[in-house]
Structures are given as structure tokens and as C-alpha cells.
MIKOLSE-676043 format. One record per residue (C-alpha): residue in three letters; x, y, z negated. Coordinates in steps of 0.5 Angstrom, whole numbers, plus 500, padded with zeros to 3 digits. Example, Ala and Ser with C-alpha at 12.3 -4.5 7.8 and 13.67 -1.06 7.14 Angstrom:
2
 type   x   y   z
  ALA 525 491 484
  SER 527 498 486
***
This chain:
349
 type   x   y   z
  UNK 442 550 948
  UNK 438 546 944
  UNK 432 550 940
  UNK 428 547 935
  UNK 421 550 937
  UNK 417 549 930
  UNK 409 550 932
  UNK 410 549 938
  UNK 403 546 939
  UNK 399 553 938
  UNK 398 557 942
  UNK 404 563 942
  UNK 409 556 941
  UNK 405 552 947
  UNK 406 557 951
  UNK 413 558 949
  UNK 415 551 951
  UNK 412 552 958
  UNK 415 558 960
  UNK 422 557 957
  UNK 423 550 960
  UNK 421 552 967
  UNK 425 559 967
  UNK 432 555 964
  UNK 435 548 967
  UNK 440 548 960
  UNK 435 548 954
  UNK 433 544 951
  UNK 427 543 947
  UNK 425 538 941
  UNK 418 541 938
  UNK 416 540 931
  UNK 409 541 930
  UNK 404 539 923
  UNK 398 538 929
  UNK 393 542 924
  UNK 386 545 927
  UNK 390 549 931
  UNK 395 546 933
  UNK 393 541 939
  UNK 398 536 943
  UNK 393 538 949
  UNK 397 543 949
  UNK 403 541 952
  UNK 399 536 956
  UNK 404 534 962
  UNK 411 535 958
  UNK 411 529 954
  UNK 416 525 958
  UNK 420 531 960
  UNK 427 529 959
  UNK 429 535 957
  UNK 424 536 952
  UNK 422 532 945
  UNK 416 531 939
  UNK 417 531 932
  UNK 411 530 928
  UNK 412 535 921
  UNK 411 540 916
  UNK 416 545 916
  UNK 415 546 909
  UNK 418 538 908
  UNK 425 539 907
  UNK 427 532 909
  UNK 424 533 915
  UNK 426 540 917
  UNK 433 537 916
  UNK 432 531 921
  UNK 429 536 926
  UNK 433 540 926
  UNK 439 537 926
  UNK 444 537 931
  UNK 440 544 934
  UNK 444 550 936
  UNK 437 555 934
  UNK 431 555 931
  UNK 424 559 934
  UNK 418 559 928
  UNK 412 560 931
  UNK 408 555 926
  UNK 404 559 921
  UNK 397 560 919
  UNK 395 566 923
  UNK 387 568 922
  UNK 386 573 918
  UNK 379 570 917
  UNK 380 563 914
  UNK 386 567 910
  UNK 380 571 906
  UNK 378 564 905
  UNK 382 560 902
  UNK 389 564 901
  UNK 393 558 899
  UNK 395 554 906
  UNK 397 562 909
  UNK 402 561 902
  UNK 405 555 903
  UNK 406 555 911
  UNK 408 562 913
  UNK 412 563 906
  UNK 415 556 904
  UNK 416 553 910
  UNK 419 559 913
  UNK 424 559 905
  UNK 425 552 908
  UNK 426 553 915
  UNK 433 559 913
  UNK 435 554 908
  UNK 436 548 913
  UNK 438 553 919
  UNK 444 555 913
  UNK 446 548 911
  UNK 446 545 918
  UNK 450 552 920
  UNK 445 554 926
  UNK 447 560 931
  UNK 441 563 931
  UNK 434 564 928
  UNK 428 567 931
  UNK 422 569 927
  UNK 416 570 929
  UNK 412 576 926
  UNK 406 580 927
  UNK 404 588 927
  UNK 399 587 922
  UNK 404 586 917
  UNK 404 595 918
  UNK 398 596 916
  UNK 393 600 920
  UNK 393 606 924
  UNK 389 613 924
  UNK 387 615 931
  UNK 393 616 933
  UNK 401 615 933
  UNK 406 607 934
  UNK 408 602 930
  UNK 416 603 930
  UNK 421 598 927
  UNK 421 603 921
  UNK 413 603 919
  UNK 414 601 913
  UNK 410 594 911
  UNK 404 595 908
  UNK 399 589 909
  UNK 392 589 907
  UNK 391 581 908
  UNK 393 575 905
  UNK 395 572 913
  UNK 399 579 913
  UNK 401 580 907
  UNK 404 572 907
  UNK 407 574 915
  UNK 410 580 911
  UNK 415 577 906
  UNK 417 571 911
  UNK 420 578 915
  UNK 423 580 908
  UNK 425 573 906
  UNK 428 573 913
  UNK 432 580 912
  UNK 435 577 905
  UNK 438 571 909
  UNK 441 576 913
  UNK 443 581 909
  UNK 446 576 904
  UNK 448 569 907
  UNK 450 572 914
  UNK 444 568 917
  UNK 444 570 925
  UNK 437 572 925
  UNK 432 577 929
  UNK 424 579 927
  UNK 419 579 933
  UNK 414 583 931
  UNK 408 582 937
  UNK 402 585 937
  UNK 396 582 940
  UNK 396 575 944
  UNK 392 572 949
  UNK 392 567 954
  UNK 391 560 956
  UNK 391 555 949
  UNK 389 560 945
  UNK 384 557 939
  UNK 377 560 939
  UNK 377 562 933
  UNK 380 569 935
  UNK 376 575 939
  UNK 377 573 946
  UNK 377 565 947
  UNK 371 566 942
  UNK 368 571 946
  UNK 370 568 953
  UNK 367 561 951
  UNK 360 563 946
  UNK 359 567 953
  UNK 360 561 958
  UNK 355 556 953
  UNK 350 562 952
  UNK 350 563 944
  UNK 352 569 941
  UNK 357 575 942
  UNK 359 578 934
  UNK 362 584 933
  UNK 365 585 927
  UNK 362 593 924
  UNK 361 597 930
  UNK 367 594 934
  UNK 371 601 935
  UNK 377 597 932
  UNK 383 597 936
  UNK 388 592 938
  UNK 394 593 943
  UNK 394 587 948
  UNK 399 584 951
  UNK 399 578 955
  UNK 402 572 952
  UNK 407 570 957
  UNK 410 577 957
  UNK 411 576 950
  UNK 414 569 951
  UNK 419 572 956
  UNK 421 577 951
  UNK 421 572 946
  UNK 426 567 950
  UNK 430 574 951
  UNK 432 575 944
  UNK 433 568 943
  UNK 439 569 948
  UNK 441 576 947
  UNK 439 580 942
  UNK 444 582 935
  UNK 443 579 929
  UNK 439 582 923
  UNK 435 586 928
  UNK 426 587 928
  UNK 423 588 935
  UNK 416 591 936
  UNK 413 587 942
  UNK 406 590 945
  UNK 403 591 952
  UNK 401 597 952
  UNK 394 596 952
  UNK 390 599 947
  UNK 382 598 947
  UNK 376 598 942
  UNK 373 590 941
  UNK 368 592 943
  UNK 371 594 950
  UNK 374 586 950
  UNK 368 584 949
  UNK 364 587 955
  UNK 369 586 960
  UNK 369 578 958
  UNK 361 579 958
  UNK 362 582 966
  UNK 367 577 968
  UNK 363 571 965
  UNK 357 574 968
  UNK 354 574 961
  UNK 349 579 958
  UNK 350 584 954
  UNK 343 582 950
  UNK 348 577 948
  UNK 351 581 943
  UNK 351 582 936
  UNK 354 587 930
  UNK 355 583 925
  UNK 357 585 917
  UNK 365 587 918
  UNK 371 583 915
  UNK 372 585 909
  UNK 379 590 909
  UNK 379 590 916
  UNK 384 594 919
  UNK 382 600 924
  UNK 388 601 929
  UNK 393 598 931
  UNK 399 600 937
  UNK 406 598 938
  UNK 412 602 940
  UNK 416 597 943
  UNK 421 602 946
  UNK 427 599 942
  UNK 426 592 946
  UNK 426 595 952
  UNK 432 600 951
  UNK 436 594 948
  UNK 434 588 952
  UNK 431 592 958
  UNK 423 587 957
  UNK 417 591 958
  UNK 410 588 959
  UNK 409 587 967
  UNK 402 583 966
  UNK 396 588 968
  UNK 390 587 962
  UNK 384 587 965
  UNK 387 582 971
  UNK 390 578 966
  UNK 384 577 962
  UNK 380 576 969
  UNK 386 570 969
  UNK 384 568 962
  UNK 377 567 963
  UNK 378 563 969
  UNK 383 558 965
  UNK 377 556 960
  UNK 373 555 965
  UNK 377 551 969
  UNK 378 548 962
  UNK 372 546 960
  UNK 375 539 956
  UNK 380 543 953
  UNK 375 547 950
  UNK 370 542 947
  UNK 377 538 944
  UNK 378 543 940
  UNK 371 546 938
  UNK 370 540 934
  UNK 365 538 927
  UNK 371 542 923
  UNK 372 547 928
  UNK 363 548 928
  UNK 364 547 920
  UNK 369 553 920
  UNK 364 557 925
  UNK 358 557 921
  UNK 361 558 914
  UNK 365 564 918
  UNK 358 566 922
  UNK 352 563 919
  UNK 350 568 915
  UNK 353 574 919
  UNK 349 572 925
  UNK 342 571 921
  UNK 342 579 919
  UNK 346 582 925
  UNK 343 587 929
  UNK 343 589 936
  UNK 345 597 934
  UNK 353 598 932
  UNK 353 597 924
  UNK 357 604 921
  UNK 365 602 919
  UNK 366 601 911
  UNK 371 606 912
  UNK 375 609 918
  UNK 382 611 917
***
């Protein structure tokens, strides 16, 4: 099979390419990547000359250059989106033309050039928020609260409409939290792993109660290669770990892993619309694919730790002048009026 894996120089996709090419002989790969902040060709260090593999440097909302990658291509895999809620409160714009055009434009190539099969990649924060209790299933209905949320949310409905009314041999996955080696430091756990390595400070959004299921993102991977193989057109599979924690929780095993301080710690002003909760039910992939997350949290995250220890060139290659500009304007002003005691949520659900 030939898959076309756009983003496949982030984090999830990286990753992705890694473990596909190890656990099938006959695939093969050809990756399109715009190498934007987070897409780094570090990334896929060591794979470059692999005979079954191939770069293809491009936007995903260019339709002359998606035609050209994926031409000839049996599937297509999109991870390529702008994915942090953060910079999305920001600047709206790139999360617009990235996760819904380009999308748009990845379904009507995969049209035209009668591609087999389309896997989008989505997120569990296109269902909103959680209360203290109860899952995300396929039928929550979507109500996101971002802008990044809102985007990912119709890229699903604009996938679902080419099912629906071209017959477009596609399937949704819905993940919730990933983590791993080459995720960007922007997102909690390398931004905590790393700021606790260099000995600056830990900040946590409000009172760090906020919940997020993990899963680790080689699990995420493999249920991503099983859809890919297997799963039926027009369906949405929930993909979580089964770890649910508070941040704050995260961030005091990173503090203990990395023999930091908790001194380190600061409750900085909340992200404006944060949401509370999130849970996946993920009992639809593993009755129709038999997938389950196998990967203990704290071990892995121990694992985790160790890689961006052991990789300290990789980090100071990506945690450049952008990536500090990024920092200070995010944090900056956070971090001048933080405070060692947990700051009150603004609202909990």
C-alpha cells in the first residue's frame, strides 16, 4: 500500500511513520510536510534515505501540490493541522486555512485521483467539556469551545459530507491527549519536562484541576494504522488511554521524574474558554478493531522524560528565537503576576 501521510514531520505524524514502516514491510510512505514551527525534519532523523519512504515539501491547502503527492497514492493519512488551542486564541487565521482548507482540499484530491482510503485525524476537544463525570462517545454531540476546536470540528463535518454525498472511502479518529518523544514544547508535558530540566518555571493554567485523558502516542499510532487497514468507511472511533489526571498531577510526576522542585511551580492566569474535562469511551474501536491502549501512563511518561533528556540537541533545535518569541508573548505577562497558591477556576462545569 502507498499512503500519503501529510504532517508527517509533527509530532503524532512522526511518529506515525516511524512505527508504520517498522510494523508493515509493504507500505509505503511518502510524507508531505510544510515544516512550519512544529513540523521539524529532525523528526524523521535516520529515515530520509529509507527505500521505502519519500519527502515532499508543501502546503496541504496548495492544490497543485497536493495533486502531485498524492498521485499515484492508494490512502492518504491528514495529521497536518495547527493543533494548539493557545496560539489559536491568538491568531484564528492559519488554524482556518490549515485544518478546514486544507483539509477541503486533501478530499477533493482524494476524489479526483479515486483514492481507497482517507484517514482524518481529529481530536476530543471538538466535544466540548466534561462535568466530573461520564465519556466522550462517537454520538457526544460536537460542541467546541476554540477556535483549534472549532476548525478540527468542521474538517469532521466536512469529511462526513464527502462520505455522505461523494461515497469518499473515509473514517474519523477522534484522540484524545498525546504524549511522547518529538511532541513540541509548546504543549503541557515537553513544556513542563523541559522548563524543569533548564530550571525556570512550571505554569499552570487557574488551579490545574483541568482533566485530560492520556494516551501514549505509540498506542495512538497503532490504532491509527489499524483503521487505516481495516476499519469501514463513514465511521468516527474515539481513541483514549484511559488515563485521566488533573495538570496539575502531570505536572508533579514530570517535577519527581526530572528531580525538580515543586518551588518551581506557578498558577498563572487561566486560558481564556478552558475547557474542564475531557474522557474518551473508546469501547467502539475495541469491539470493532480489538485496539486497546497497552502503555502504562506513569512508566511511559518516565520513558518520556528520559527521551528529551537524552535529547537535549533536539530540544534547543526546535526552542528557537520563534519559539521563545511564542513563550514570552504566551507567558510573559502570565508568569509577572503568577502566584504560588492555585488561582480559582473562572467556572467549573
Amino acid at each position: 500500500m502507498k499512503v500519503l501521510v501529510t504532517g508527517g514531520c509533527g509530532f503524532i505524524g512522526s511518529n506515525f511513520v516511524r512505527y508504520a514502516l517498522e510494523a508493515r514491510a509493504q507500505l509505503e510512505i511518502t510524507v508531505l510536510d510544510l515544516l512550519t514551527y512544529a513540523g521539524n525534519l529532525g523528526n524523521l532523523a535516520g529515515l530520509l534515505d529509507h527505500p521505502r519512504f519519500r519527502f515532499i515539501k508543501g502546503d496541504i491547502a496548495d492544490r497543485e501540490t497536493v495533486a502531485t503527492a498524492a498521485h499515484g497514492m492508494d490512502a492518504i493519512v491528514n495529521f497536518a493541522a495547527e493543533s494548539h488551542v493557545d496560539r489559536s486564541i491568538l491568531d484564528a487565521a492559519p488554524f482556518i486555512r490549515t485544518n478546514i482548507v486544507g483539509t477541503q482540499v486533501l478530499l477533493e484530491a482524494a476524489l479526483e485521483l479515486g483514492i481507497k482510503r482517507f484517514v482524518q485525524m481529529s481530536t476530543d476537544e471538538v466535544y466540548g467539556t466534561l462535568g466530573p463525570s461520564g465519556h466522550f462517545t462517537e454520538t457526544t454531540p460536537l460542541t467546541p469551545n476554540s477556535p483549534y476546536s472549532a476548525s478540527k470540528a468542521s474538517a469532521d463535518l466536512l469529511v462526513r459530507a464527502f462520505v455522505h454525498t461523494h461515497g469518499l472511502p473515509a473514517i474519523i479518529v477522534r484522540s484524545s491527549n498525546a504524549y511522547g518523544p518529538y511532541q513540541f514544547p509548546e504543549k503541557l508535558i515537553p513544556l513542563m519536562v523541559v522548563n524543569a530540566l533548564a530550571g525556570e518555571p512550571l505554569p499552570v493554567y487557574g488551579d490545574g484541576m483541568h482533566v485530560r485523558d492520556w494516551v501514549h502516542v505509540r498506542d495512538l499510532c497503532d490504532a491509527v494504522l489499524q483503521v487505516l487497514e481495516r476499519a469501514p468507511s463513514g465511521v468516527v472511533y474515539n481513541v483514549g488511554g484511559g488515563h485521566e489526571l488533573p495538570n496539575l498531577a502531570v505536572v508533579r510526576a514530570i517535577v519527581r521524574l526530572t528531580g525538580a522542585s515543586e518551588s518551581l511551580i506557578r498558577y498563572v492566569t487561566d486560558r481564556a474558554g478552558h475547557d474542564r474535562r475531557y474522557a474518551m469511551d473508546h469501547s467502539t474501536i475495541t469491539n470493532a478493531l480489538g485496539w486497546r491502549p497497552t502503555r502504562d501512563f506513569e512508566a511511559r511518561l518516565g520513558d518520556t522524560v528520559r527521551w528529551y533528556v537524552e535529547h537535549q540537541d533536539w530540544v534547543e533545535s526546535v526552542r528557537s528565537g520563534a519559539y521563545r518569541h511564542y513563550y514570552e508573548l504566551q507567558y510573559g505577562q502570565r508568569l509577572a503576576a503568577a502566584s504560588v497558591v492555585p488561582q480559582a477556576p473562572a467556572c467549573v462545569e
